[in-house]
C-alpha positions as CSV (number, residue, x, y, z in Angstrom):
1,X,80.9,125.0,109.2
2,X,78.0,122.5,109.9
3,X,79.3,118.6,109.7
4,X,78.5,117.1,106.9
5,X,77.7,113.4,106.2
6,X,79.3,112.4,102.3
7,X,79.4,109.2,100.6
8,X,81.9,109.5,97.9
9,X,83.9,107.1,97.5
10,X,83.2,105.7,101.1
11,X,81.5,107.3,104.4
12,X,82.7,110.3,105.4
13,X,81.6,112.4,107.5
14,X,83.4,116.2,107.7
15,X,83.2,118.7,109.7
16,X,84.3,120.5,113.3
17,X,83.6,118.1,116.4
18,X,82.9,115.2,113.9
19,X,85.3,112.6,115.8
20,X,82.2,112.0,118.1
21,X,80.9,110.1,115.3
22,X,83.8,107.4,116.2
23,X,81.2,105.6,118.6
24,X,78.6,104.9,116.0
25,X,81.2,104.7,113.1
26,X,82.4,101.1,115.0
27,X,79.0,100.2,116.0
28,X,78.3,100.1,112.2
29,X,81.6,98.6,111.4
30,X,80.7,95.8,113.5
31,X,83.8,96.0,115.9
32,X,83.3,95.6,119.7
33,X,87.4,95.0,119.9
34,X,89.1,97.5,117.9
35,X,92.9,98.1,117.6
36,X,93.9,101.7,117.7
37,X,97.1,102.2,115.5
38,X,98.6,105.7,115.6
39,X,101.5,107.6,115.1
40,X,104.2,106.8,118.0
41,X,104.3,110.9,118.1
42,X,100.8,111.4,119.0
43,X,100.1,108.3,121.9
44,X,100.7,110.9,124.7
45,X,98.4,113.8,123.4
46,X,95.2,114.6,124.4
47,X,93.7,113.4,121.4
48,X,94.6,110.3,121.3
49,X,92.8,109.7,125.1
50,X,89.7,111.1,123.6
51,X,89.5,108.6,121.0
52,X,90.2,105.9,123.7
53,X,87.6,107.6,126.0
54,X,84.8,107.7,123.6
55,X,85.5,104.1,122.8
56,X,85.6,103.1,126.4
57,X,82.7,105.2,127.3
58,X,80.3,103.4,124.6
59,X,81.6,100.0,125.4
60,X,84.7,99.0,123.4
61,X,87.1,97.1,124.3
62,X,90.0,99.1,122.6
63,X,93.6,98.9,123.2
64,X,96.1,100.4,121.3
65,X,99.4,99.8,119.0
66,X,101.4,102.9,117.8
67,X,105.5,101.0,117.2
68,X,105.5,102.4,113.4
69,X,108.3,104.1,111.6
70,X,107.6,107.9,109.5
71,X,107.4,105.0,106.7
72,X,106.0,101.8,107.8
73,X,108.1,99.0,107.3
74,X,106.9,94.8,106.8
75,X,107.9,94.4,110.4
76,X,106.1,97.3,111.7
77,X,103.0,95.4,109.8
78,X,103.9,92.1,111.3
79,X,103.8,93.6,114.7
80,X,100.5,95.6,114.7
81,X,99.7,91.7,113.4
82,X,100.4,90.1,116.6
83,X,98.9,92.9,118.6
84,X,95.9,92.3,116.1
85,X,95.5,88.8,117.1
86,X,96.7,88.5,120.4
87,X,93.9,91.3,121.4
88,X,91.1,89.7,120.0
89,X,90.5,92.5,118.0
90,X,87.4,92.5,115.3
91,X,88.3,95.9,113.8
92,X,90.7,98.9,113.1
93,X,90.9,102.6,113.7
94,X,93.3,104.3,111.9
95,X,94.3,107.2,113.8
96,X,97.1,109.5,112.7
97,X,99.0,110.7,109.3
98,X,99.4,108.6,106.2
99,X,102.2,106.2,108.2
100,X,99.3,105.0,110.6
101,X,97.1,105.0,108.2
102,X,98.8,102.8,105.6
103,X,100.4,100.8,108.5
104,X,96.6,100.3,110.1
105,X,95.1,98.8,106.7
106,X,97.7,96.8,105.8
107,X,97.0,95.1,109.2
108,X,93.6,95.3,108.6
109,X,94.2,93.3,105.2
110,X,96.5,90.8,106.3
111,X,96.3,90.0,110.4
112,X,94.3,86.9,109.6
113,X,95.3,85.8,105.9
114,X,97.4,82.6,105.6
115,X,99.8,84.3,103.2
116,X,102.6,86.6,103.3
117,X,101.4,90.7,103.2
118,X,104.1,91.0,100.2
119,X,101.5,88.2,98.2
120,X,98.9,91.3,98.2
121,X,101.4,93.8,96.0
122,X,99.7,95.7,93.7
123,X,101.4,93.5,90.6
124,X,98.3,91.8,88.2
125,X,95.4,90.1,90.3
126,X,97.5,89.6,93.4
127,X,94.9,91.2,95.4
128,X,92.7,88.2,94.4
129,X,94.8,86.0,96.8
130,X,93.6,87.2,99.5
131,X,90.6,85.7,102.0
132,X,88.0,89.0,101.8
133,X,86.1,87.3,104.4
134,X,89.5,87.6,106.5
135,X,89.9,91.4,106.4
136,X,88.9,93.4,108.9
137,X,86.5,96.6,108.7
138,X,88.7,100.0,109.4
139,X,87.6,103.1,110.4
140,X,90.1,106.1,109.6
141,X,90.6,109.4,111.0
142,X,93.6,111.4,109.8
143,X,95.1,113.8,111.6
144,X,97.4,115.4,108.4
145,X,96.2,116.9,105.5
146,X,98.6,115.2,103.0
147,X,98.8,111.4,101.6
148,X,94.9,111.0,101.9
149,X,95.3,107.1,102.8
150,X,91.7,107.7,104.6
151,X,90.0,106.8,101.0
152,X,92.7,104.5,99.3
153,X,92.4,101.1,98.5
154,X,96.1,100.6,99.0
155,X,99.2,101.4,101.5
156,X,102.1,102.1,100.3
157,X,104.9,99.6,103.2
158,X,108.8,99.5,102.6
159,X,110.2,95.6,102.5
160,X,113.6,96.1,104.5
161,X,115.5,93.0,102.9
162,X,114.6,94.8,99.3
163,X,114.8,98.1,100.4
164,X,111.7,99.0,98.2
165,X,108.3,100.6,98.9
166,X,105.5,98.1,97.8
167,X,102.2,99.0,97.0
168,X,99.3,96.5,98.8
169,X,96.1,96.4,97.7
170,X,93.2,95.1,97.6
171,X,89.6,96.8,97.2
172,X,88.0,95.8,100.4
173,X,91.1,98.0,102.1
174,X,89.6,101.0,101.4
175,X,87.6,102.3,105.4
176,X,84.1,101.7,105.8
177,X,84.2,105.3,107.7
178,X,86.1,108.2,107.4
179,X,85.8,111.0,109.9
180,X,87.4,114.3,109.2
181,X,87.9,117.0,111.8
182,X,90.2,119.9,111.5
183,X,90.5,120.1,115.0
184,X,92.6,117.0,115.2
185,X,94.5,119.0,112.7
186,X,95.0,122.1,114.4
187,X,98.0,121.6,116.4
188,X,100.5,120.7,113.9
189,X,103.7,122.4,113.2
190,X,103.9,125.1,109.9
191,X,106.8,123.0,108.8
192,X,104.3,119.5,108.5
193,X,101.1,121.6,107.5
194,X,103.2,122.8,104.6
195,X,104.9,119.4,103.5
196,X,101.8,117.2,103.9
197,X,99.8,120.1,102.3
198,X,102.0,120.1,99.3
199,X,102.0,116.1,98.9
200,X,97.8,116.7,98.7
201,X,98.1,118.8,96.2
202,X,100.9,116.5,94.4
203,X,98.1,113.8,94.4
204,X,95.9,115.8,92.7
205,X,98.7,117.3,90.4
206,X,99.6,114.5,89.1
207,X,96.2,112.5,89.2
208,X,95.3,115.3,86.9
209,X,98.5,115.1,84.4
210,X,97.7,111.5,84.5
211,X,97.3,110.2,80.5
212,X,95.1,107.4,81.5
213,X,91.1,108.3,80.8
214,X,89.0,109.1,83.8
215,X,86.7,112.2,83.7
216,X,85.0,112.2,87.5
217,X,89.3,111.9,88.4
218,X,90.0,114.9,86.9
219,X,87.5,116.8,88.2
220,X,88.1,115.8,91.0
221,X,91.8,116.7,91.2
222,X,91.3,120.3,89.7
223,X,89.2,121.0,92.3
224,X,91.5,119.4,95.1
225,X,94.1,121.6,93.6
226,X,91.9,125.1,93.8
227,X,91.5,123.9,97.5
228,X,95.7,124.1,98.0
229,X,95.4,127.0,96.3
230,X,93.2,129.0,98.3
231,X,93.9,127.7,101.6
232,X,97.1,125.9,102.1
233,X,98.7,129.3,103.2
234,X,96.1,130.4,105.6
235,X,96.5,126.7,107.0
236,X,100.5,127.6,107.5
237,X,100.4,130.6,108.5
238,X,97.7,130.6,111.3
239,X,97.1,126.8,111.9
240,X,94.2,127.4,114.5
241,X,92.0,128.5,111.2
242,X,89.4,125.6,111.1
243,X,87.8,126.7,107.5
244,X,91.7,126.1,106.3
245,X,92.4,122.9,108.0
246,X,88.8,121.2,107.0
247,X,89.4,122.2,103.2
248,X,93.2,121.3,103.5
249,X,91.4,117.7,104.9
250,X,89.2,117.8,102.4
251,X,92.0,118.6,99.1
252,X,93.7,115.8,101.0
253,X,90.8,113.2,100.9
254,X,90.1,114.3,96.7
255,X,94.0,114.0,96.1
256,X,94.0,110.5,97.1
257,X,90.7,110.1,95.0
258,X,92.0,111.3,91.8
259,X,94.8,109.6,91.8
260,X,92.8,106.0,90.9
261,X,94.3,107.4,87.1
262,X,97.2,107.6,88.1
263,X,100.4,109.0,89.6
264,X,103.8,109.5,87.9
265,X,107.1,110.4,88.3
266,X,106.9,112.3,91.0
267,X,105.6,109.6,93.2
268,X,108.3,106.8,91.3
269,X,111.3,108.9,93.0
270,X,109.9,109.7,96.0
271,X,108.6,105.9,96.5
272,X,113.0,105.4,96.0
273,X,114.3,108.1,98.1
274,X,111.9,107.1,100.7
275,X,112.8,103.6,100.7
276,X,116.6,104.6,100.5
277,X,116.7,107.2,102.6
278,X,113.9,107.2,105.2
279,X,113.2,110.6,104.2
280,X,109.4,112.2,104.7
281,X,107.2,111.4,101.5
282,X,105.4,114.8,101.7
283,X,108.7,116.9,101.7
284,X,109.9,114.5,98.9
285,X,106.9,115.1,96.5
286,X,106.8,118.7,97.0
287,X,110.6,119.2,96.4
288,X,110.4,117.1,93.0
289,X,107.0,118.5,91.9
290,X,108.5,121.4,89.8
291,X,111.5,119.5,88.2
292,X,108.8,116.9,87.3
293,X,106.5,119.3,85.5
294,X,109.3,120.8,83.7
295,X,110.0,117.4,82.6
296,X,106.8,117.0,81.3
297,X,105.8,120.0,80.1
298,X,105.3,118.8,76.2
299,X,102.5,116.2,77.2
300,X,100.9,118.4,79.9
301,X,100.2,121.8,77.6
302,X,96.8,121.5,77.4
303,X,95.9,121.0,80.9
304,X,98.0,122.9,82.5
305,X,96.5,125.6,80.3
306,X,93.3,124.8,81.5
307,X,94.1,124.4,85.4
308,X,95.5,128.0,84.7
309,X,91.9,129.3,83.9
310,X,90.2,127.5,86.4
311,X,92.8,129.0,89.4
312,X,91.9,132.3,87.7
313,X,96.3,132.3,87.2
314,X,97.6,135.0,84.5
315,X,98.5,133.0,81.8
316,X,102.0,133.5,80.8
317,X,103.9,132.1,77.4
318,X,102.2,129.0,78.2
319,X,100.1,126.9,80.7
320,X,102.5,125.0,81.9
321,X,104.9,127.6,82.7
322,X,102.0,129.4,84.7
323,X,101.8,127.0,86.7
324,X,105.0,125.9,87.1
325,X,105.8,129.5,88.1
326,X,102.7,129.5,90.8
327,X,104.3,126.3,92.1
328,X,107.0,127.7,92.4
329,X,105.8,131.0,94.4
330,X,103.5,128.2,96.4
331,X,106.6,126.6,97.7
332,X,108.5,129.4,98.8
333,X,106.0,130.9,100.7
334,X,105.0,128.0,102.6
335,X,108.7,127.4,103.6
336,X,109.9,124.1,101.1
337,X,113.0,123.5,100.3
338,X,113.5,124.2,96.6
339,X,116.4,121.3,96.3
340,X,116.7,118.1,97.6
341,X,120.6,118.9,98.9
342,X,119.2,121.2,101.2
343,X,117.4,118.6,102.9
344,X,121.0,115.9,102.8
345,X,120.6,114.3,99.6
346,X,123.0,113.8,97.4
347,X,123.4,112.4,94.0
348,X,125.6,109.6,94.3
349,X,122.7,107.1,93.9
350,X,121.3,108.6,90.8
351,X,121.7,105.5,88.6
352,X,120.5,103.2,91.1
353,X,117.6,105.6,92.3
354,X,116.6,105.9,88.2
355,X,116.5,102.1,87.9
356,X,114.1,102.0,91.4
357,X,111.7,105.2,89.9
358,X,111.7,102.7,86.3
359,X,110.5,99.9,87.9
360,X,107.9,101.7,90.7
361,X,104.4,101.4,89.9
362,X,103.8,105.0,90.0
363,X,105.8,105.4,87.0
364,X,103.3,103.3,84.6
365,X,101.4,106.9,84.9
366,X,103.9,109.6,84.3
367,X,102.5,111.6,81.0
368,X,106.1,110.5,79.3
369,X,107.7,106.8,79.5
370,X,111.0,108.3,80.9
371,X,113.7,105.9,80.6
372,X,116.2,104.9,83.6
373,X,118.3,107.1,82.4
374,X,116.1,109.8,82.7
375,X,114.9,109.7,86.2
376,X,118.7,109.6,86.9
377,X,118.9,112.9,85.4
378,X,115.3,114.4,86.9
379,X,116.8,113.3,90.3
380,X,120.0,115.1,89.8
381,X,118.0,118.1,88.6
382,X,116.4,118.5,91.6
383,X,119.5,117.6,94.0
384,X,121.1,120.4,92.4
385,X,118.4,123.1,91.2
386,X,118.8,122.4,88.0
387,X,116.5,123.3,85.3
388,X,113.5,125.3,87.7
């Protein structure tokens, strides 16, 4: 596949052997001092010295931060911060999964505001506090194909002292570039192919079940889920497939697009779980996605009936159960777990996990209000196999 150059909704540009774009992607930015945040797993591999070798080579004065958790905590923020500041630094380049690249905006966002990063949750016009002026440019280059933080306006950081995943934003978050290329992809294990993989297409699952009225959104996301469709398995099963990983990238990027309508209650638990427990968002969402669908089956008829036709599924006694079922068949074959017990979970938090998913933002999107009570319940479902 030929690199392509998009604009949709920032710069992107896709394709094998596009990282060498990185050089000019700063120029443009405006950085001469950027700050590399990555993943502390990937400092030592070969990719991450080509990104510092093709800023080197054209001039940059890079240097580079990677002390983040699998979900970013305020203090990892508040250190990339100081390494911000103390470097000089006029831009970032968000290098890595959806942890670096949530950590790497919200430093971006709030290095050099006055006010605490918590100011900036997503709660009313909060984002409004902030100094635009004051946030530096970013230039993003995942290596997953999962959370699709490349094109978001927001990263998603867990206060310790609350023990709660917040939701920053503010528009100007969103990169000025995004460079795709499957070959930073290739590498990763089945296992993580499969669980980031599965959290693209909750994005888009749940962009699309989304009650909230946004056309281009939904085409979007019924699209982004064809993409899982057709190519998450090849992407698992032989990993050095670069047609795979560049659409799996690409179903990514649209997931994270879609879901300005809206996410729901599969993203309000996993938000909690991931805050209690630590545990991977990816593996999270995929686990809960078919107890959540179950759960919503009554508002969701309609599409699911016509996401069906467009995957070209056999419709069975309804939509939703099609789907349900192909979700189903999805999972197994690409090795997830179909409870959360088999991954050490247990339902003795139920209550206090349903009052968390209540109040997450995430739930404001969910096709059905469910109650506290109810996400107690959908939890325990899906601890136990119950119900799927």
């Amino acid at each position: 596949m030929s690199i392509s150059s998009w604009n949709y909704p920032t710069a992107m540009v896709v394709g094998e052997g596009a990282l060498g774009n990185l050089p000019d992607a700063c120029q443009k930015a405006g950085m001469r001092r950027p700050l590399l945040v990555t993943d502390p797993g990937i400092t030592a591999l070969p990719m991450t010295k080509q990104v510092m070798t093709l800023c080197q080579q054209s001039g940059f004065e890079a240097t580079l931060f990677s002390d983040i958790q699998g979900n970013p905590t305020g203090q990892n923020v508040e250190d990339g911060n100081r390494a911000f500041i103390a470097g000089n630094h006029d831009g970032v380049i968000a290098f890595g999964g959806g942890s670096a690249l949530d950590c790497a905006k919200a430093i971006a966002l709030s290095a050099q505001q006055s006010r605490s990063l918590w100011d900036f949750e997503d709660v009313g016009d909060n984002w409004m506090l902030a100094n635009e002026e004051r946030i530096a440019p970013v230039v993003a280059i995942p290596t997953t194909a999962g959370t699709g933080s490349e094109v978001g306006r927001a990263s998603v950081i867990t206060n310790e002292q609350e023990k709660r995943k917040i939701i920053i934003f503010h528009p100007a978050m969103v990169p000025q570039q995004v460079i795709l290329d499957p070959t930073l992809t290739v590498g990763l294990p089945a296992h993580i192919t499969a669980a980031t993989g599965m959290d693209a297409l909750s994005h888009n699952l749940e962009g699309l079940c989304s009650p909230f009225y946004h056309p281009m959104a939904e085409g979007i996301a019924i699209e982004g889920i064809r993409l899982v469709k057709n190519f998450l398995p090849i992407a698992v099963e032989n990993g050095a497939d670069i047609e795979a990983r560049t659409q799996m990238l690409v179903a990514s990027s649209m997931g994270a697009t879609a879901f300005q309508k809206g996410l729901g209650a599969m993203h309000a638990i996993a938000h909690s779980l991931g805050a209690l427990y630590n545990s991977h968002h990816g593996l999270l969402n995929a686990i809960l996605m078919p107890y959540v669908l179950n759960a919503n089956r009554e508002q969701i008829e309609e599409k699911m009936t016509r996401l069906a036709r467009y995957l070209d599924l056999d419709i069975q006694e309804s939509g939703t159960d099609t789907v349900l079922n192909w979700v189903l068949a999805l999972r197994k074959s690409v090795g997830i777990p179909h409870t959360l017990a088999e991954i050490g979970l247990s339902d003795e938090d139920a209550e206090l996990v349903g009052s968390m998913a209540l109040h997450d933002p995430s739930a404001g999107g969910n096709p059905i209000s469910f109650t506290a009570t109810q996400y107690s319940q959908l939890f325990s479902d899906a601890v136990n196999g119950n119900g799927v």
